[in-house]
N, CA, C and O atoms as CSV, one atom per row, in Angstrom:
chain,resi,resn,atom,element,x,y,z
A,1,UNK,N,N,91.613,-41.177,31.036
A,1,UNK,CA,C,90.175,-41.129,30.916
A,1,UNK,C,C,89.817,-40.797,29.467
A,1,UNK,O,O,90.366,-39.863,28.883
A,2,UNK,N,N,88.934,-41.532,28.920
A,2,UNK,CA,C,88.391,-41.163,27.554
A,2,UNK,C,C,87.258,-40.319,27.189
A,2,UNK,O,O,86.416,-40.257,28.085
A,3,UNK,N,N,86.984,-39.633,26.108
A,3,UNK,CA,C,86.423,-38.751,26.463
A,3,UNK,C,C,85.377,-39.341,25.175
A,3,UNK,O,O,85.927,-39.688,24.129
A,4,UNK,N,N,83.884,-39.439,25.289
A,4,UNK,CA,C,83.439,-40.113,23.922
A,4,UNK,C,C,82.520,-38.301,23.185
A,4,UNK,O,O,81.950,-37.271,23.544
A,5,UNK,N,N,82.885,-38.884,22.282
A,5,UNK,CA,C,82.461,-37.756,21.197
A,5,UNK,C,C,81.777,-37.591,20.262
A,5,UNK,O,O,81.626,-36.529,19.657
A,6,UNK,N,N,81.053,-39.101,19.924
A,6,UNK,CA,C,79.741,-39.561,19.524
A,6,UNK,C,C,79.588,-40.449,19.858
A,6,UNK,O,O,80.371,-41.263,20.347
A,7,UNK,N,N,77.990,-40.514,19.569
A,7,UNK,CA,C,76.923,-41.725,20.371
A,7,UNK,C,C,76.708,-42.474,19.109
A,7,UNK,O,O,77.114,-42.030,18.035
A,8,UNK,N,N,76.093,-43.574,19.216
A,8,UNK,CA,C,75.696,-44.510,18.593
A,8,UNK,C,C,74.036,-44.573,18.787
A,8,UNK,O,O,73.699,-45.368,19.665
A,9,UNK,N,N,73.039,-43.936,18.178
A,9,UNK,CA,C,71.445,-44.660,18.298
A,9,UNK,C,C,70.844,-45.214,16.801
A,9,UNK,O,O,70.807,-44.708,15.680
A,10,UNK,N,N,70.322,-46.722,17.458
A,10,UNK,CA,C,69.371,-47.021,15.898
A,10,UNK,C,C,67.911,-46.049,16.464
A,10,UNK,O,O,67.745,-45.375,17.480
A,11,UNK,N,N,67.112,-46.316,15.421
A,11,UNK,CA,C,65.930,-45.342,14.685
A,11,UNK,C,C,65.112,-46.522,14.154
A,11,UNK,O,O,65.457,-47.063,13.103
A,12,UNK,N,N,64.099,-46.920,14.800
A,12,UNK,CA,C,63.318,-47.444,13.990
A,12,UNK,C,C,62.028,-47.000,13.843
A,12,UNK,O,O,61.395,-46.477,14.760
A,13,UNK,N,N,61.532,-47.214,12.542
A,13,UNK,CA,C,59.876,-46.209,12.387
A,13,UNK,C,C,59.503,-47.410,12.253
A,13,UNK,O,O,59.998,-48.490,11.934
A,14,UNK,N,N,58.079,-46.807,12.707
A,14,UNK,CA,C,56.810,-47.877,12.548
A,14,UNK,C,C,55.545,-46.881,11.663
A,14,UNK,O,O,55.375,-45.664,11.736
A,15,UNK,N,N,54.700,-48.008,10.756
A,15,UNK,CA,C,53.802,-47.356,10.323
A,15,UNK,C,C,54.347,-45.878,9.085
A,15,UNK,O,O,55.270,-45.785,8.276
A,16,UNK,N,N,53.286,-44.986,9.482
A,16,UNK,CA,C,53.384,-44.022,8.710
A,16,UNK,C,C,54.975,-43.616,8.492
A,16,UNK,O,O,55.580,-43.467,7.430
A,17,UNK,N,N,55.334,-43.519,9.524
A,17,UNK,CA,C,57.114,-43.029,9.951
A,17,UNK,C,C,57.384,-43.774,8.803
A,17,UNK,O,O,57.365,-43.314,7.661
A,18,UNK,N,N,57.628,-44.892,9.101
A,18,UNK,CA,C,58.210,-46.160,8.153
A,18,UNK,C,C,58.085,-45.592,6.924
A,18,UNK,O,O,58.956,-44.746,6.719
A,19,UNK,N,N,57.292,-45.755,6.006
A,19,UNK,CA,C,56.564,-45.127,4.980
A,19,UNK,C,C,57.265,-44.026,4.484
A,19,UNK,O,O,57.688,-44.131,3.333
A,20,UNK,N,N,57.492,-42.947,5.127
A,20,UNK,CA,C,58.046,-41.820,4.760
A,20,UNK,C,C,59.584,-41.802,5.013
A,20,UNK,O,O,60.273,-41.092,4.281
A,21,UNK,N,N,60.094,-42.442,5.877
A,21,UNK,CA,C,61.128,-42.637,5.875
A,21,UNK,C,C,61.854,-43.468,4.844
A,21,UNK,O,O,62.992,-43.146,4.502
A,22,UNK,N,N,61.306,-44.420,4.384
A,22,UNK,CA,C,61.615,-44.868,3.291
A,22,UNK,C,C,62.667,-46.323,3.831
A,22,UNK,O,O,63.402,-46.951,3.068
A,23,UNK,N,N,62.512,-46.559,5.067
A,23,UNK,CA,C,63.664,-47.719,5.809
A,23,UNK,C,C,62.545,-47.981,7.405
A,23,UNK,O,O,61.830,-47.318,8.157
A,24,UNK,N,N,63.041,-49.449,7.206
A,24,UNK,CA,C,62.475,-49.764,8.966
A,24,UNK,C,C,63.468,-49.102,10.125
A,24,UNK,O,O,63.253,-48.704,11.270
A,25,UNK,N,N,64.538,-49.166,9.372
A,25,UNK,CA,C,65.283,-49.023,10.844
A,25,UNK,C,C,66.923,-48.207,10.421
A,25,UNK,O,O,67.273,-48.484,9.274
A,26,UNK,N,N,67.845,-47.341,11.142
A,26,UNK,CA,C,68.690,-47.204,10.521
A,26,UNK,C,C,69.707,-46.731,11.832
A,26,UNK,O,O,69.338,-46.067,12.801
A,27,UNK,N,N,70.863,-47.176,11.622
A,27,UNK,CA,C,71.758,-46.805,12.632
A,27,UNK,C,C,72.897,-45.630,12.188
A,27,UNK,O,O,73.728,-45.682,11.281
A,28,UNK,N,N,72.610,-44.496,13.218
A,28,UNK,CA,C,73.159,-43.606,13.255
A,28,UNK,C,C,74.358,-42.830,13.895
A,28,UNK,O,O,74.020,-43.092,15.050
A,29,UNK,N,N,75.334,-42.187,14.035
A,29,UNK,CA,C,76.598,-41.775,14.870
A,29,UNK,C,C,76.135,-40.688,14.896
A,29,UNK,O,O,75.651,-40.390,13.804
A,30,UNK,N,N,76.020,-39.689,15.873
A,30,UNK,CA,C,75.929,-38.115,16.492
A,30,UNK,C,C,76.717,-37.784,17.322
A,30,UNK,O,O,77.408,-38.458,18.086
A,31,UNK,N,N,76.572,-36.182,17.107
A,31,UNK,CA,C,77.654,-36.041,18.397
A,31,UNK,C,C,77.193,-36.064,19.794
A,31,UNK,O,O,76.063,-35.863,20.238
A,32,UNK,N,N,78.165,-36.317,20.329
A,32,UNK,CA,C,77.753,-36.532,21.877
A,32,UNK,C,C,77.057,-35.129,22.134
A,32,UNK,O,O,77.229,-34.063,21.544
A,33,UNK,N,N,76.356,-35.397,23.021
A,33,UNK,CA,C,75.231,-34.086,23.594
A,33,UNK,C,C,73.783,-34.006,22.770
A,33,UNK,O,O,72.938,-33.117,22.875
A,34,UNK,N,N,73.742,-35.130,21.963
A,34,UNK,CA,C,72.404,-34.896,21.258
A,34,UNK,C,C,71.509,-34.864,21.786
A,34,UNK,O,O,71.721,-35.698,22.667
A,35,UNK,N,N,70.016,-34.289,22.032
A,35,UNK,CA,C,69.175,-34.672,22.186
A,35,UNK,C,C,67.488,-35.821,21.134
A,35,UNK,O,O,67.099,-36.235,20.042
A,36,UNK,N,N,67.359,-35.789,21.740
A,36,UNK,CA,C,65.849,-36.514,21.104
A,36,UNK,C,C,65.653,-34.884,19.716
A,36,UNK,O,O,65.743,-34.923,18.489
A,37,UNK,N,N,65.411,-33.837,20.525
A,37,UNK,CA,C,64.816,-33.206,19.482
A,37,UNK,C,C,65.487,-32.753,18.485
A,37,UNK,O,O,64.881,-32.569,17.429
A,38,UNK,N,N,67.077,-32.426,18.578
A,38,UNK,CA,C,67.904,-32.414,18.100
A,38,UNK,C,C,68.541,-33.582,16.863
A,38,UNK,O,O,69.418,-33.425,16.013
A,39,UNK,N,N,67.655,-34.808,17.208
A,39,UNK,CA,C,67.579,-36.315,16.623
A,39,UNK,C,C,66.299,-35.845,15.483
A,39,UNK,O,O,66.413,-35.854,14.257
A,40,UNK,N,N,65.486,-35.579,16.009
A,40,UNK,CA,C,63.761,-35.250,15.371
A,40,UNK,C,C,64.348,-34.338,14.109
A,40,UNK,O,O,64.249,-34.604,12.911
A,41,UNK,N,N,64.837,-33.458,14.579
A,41,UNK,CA,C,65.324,-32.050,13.502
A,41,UNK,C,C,65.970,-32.540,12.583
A,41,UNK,O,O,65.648,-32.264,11.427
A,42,UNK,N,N,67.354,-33.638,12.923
A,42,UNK,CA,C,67.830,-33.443,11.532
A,42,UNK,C,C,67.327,-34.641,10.968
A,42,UNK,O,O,68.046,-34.818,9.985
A,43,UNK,N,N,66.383,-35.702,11.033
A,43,UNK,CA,C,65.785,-36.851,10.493
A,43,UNK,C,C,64.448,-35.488,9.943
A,43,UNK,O,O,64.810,-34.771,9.011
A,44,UNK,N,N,63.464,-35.308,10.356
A,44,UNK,CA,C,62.663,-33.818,9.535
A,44,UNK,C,C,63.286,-33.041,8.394
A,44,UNK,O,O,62.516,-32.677,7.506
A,45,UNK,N,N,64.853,-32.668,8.267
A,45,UNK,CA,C,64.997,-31.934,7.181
A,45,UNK,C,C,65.435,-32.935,6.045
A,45,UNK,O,O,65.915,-32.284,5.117
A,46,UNK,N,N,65.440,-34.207,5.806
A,46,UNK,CA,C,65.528,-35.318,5.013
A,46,UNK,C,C,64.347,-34.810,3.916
A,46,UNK,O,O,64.803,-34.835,2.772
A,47,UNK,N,N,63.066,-34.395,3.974
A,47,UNK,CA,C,62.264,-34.764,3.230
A,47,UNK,C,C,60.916,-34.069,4.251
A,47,UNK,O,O,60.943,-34.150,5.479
A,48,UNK,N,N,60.037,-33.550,3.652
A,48,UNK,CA,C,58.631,-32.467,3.442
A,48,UNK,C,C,57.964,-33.655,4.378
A,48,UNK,O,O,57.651,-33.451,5.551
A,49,UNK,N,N,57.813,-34.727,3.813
A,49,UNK,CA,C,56.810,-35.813,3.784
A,49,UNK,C,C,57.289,-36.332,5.425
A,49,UNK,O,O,56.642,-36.241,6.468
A,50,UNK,N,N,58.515,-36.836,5.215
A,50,UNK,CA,C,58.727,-37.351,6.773
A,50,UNK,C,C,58.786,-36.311,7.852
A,50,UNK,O,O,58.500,-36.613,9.010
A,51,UNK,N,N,59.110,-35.217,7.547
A,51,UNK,CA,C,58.956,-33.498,8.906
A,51,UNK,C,C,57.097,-33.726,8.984
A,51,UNK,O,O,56.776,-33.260,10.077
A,52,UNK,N,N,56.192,-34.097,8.465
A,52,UNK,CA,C,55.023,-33.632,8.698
A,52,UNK,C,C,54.540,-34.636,9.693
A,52,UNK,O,O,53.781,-34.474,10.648
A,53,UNK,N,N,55.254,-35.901,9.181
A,53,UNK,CA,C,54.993,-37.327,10.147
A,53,UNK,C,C,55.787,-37.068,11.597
A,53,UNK,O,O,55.563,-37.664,12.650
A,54,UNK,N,N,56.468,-36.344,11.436
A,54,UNK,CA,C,57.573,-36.297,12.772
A,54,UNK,C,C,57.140,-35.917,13.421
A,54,UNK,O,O,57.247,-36.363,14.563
A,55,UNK,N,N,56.100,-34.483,13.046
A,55,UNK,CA,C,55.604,-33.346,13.965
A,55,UNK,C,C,54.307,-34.084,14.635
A,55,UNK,O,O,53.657,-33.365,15.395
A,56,UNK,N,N,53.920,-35.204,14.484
A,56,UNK,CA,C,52.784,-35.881,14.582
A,56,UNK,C,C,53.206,-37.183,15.629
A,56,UNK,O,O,52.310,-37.771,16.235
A,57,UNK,N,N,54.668,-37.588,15.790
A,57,UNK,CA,C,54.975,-38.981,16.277
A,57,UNK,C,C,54.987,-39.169,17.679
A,57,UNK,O,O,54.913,-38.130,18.336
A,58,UNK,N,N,55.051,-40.076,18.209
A,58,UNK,CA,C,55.632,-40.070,19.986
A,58,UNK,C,C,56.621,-40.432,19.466
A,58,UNK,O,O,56.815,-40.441,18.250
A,59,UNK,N,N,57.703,-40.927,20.676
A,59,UNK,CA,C,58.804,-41.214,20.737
A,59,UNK,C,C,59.008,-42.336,21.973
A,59,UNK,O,O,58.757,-41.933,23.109
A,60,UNK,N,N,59.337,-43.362,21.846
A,60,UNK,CA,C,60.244,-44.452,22.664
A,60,UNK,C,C,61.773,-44.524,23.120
A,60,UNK,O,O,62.336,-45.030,22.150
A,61,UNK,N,N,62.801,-44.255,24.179
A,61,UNK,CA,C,63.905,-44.544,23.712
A,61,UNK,C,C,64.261,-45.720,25.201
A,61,UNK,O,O,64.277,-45.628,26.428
A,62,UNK,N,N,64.446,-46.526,24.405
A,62,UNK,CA,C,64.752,-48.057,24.898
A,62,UNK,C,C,63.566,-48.309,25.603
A,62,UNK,O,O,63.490,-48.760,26.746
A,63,UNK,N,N,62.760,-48.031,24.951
A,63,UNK,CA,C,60.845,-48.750,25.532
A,63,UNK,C,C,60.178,-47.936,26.579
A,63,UNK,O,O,59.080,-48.300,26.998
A,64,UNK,N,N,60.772,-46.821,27.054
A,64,UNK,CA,C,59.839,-46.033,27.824
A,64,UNK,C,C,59.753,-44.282,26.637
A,64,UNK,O,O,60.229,-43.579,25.746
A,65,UNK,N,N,59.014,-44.461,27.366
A,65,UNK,CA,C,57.470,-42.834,26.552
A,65,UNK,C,C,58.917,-41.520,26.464
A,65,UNK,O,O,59.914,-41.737,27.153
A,66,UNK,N,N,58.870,-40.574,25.807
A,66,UNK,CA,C,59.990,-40.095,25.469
A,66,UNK,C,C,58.831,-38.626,26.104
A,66,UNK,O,O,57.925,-38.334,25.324
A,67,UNK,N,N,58.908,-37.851,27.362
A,67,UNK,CA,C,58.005,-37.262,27.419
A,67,UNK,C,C,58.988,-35.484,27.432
A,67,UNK,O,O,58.477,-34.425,27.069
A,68,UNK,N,N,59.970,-35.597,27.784
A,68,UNK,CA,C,61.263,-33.957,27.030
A,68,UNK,C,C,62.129,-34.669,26.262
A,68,UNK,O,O,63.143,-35.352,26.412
A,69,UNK,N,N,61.254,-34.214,25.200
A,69,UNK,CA,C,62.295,-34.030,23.654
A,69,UNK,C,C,64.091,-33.399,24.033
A,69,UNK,O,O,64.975,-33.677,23.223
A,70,UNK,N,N,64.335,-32.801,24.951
A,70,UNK,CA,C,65.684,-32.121,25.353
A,70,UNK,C,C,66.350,-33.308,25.930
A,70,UNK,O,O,67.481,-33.391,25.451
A,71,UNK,N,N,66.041,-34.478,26.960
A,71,UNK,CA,C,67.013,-35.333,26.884
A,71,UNK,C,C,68.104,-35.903,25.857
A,71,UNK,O,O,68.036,-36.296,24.692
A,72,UNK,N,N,69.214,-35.768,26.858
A,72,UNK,CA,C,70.274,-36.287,25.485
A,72,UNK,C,C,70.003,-37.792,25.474
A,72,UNK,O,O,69.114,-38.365,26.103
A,73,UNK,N,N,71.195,-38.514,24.401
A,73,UNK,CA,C,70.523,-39.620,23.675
A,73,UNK,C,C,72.393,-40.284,24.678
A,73,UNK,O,O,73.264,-39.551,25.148
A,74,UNK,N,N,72.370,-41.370,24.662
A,74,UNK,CA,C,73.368,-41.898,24.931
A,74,UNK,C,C,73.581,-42.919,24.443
A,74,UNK,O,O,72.548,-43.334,23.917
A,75,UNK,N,N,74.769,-43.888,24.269
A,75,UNK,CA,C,75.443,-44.425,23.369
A,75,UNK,C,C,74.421,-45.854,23.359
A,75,UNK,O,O,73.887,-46.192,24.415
A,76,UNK,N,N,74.206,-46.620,22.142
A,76,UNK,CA,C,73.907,-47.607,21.818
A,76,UNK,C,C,71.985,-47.695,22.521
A,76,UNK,O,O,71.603,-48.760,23.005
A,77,UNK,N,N,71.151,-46.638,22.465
A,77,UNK,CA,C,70.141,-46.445,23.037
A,77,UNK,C,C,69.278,-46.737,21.575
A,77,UNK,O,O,69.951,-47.236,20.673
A,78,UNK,N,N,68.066,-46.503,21.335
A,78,UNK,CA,C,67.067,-47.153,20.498
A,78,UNK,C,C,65.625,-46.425,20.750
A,78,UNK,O,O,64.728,-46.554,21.583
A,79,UNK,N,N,65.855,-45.600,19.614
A,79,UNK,CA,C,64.751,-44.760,19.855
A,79,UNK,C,C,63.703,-45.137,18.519
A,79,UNK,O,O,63.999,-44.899,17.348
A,80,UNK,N,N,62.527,-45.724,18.938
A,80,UNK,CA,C,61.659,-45.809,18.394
A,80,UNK,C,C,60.532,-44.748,17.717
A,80,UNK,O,O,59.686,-44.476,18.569
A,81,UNK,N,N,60.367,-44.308,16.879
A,81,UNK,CA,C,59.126,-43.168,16.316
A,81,UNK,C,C,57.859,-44.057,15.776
A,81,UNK,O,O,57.685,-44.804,14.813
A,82,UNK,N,N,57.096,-43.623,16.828
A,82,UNK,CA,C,55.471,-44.217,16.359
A,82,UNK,C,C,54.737,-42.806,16.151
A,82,UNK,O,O,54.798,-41.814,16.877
A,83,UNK,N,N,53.904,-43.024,14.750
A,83,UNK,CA,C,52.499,-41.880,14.520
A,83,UNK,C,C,51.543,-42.623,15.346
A,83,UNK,O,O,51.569,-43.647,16.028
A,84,UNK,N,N,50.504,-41.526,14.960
A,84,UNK,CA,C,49.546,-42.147,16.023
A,84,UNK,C,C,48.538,-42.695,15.422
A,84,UNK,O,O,48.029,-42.243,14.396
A,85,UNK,N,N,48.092,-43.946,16.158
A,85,UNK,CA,C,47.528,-44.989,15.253
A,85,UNK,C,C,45.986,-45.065,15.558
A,85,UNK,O,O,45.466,-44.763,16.632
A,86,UNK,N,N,45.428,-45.460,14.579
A,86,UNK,CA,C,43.941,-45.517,14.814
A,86,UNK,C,C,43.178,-46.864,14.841
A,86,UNK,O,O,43.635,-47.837,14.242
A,87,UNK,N,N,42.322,-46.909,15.352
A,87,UNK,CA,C,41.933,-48.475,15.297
A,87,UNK,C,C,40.642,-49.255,16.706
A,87,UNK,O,O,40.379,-48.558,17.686
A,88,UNK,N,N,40.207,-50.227,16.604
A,88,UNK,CA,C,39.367,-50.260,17.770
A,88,UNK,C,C,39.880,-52.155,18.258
A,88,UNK,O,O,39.394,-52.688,19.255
């Protein structure tokens, strides 16, 4: 039996995210047991500018609403960060 010991998630920002992140999209290795917020935290200590957008974003992971940040992330999943957008 194998035992996996990191995950695989891409990251893509939209909008403001985008912007501060400085990339549309980026694929990442973590260790197994990550969560979403645990994902949030160490993409936030990158830079002032993208932690302020973070604290502001929803979250998608593989197209449904990300509503506990404590779910872990599992292998090859796709977590989307949207700010919140304005508009009519």
């Amino acid at each position: 039996m194998t035992t996996t010991t990191t995950v695989r998630v891409a990251v893509r920002y939209f909008a403001a995210a985008r912007a501060a992140a400085g990339v549309e999209s980026e694929n990442l290795t973590l260790p197994a047991g990550t969560t979403v917020q645990d994902l949030v935290d160490e993409l936030a200590s990158r830079s002032p500018e993208l932690s302020r957008v973070l604290a502001r974003c929803s979250y998608l992971c593989d197209g449904v609403a990300v509503r506990d940040t404590g779910i872990g992330l599992s292998n090859a999943q796709t977590l989307d960060v949207l700010p919140p957008f304005a508009g009519g």
